[in-house]
N, C-alpha and C positions, 0 to 999 in steps of 0.2 A: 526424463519426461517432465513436463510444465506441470505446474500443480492448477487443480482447476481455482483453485484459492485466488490466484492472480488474477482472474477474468475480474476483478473489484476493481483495481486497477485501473484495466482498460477501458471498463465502462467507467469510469471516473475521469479521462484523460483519451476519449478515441479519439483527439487530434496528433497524440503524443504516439499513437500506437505503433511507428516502428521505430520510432526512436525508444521505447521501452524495449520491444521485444531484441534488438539488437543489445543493448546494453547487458538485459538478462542472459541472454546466450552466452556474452563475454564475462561477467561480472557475479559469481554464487552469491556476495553476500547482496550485494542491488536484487536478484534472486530474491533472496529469504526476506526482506524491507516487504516488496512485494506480495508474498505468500503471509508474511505475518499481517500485514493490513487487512488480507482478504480472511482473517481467520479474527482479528479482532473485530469487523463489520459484521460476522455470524455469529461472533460471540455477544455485540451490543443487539441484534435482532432476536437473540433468542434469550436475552433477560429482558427484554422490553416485553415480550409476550406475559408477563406477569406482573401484576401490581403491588406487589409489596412494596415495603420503604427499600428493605434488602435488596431487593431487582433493580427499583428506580437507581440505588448508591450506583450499582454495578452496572446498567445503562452508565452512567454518567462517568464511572473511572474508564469503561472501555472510551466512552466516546472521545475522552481527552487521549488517551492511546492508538485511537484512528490518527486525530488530529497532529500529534506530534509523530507518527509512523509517514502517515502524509507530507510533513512540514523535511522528514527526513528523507524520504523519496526525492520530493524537488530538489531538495542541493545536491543530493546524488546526479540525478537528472539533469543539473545545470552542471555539476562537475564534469560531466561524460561528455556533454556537447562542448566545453568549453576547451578540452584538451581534443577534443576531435579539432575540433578549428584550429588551435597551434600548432597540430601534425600538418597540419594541409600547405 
């Protein structure tokens, strides 16, 4: 079963959306890139609800952890289309 964690993703990317959901099918760890973005976007939305300097740090280490979970999707993402196309 899909974890609802992913739907971050898709709403991130609904141009991309069957080209993700295929890859996930075929691929656990492109899967888990996935589910850990959507689990570090509720982790930066639920330390942002508090104003501390402590919260603000921890907004700011997850949001660099979306960023580079993001940055590591797309070359996933370009990997998968790019060997789809040399099978063809």
């Amino acid at each position: 079963m899909m974890s609802t964690k992913t739907r971050y993703i898709f709403e991130r990317y609904p141009e991309k959306k069957n080209q993700i959901w295929q890859r996930m099918l075929r691929n656990a760890e492109f899967s888990n890139i996935c589910t850990d973005y959507g689990k570090c976007i509720e982790a930066a939305e639920y330390w942002n609800q508090f104003k501390s300097p402590d919260a603000r740090a921890k907004v700011e280490e997850y949001r660099y952890l979306c960023d580079a979970l993001e940055k590591e999707f797309l070359q996933a993402l370009s990997d998968s289309a790019g060997k789809q196309d040399n099978a063809r």
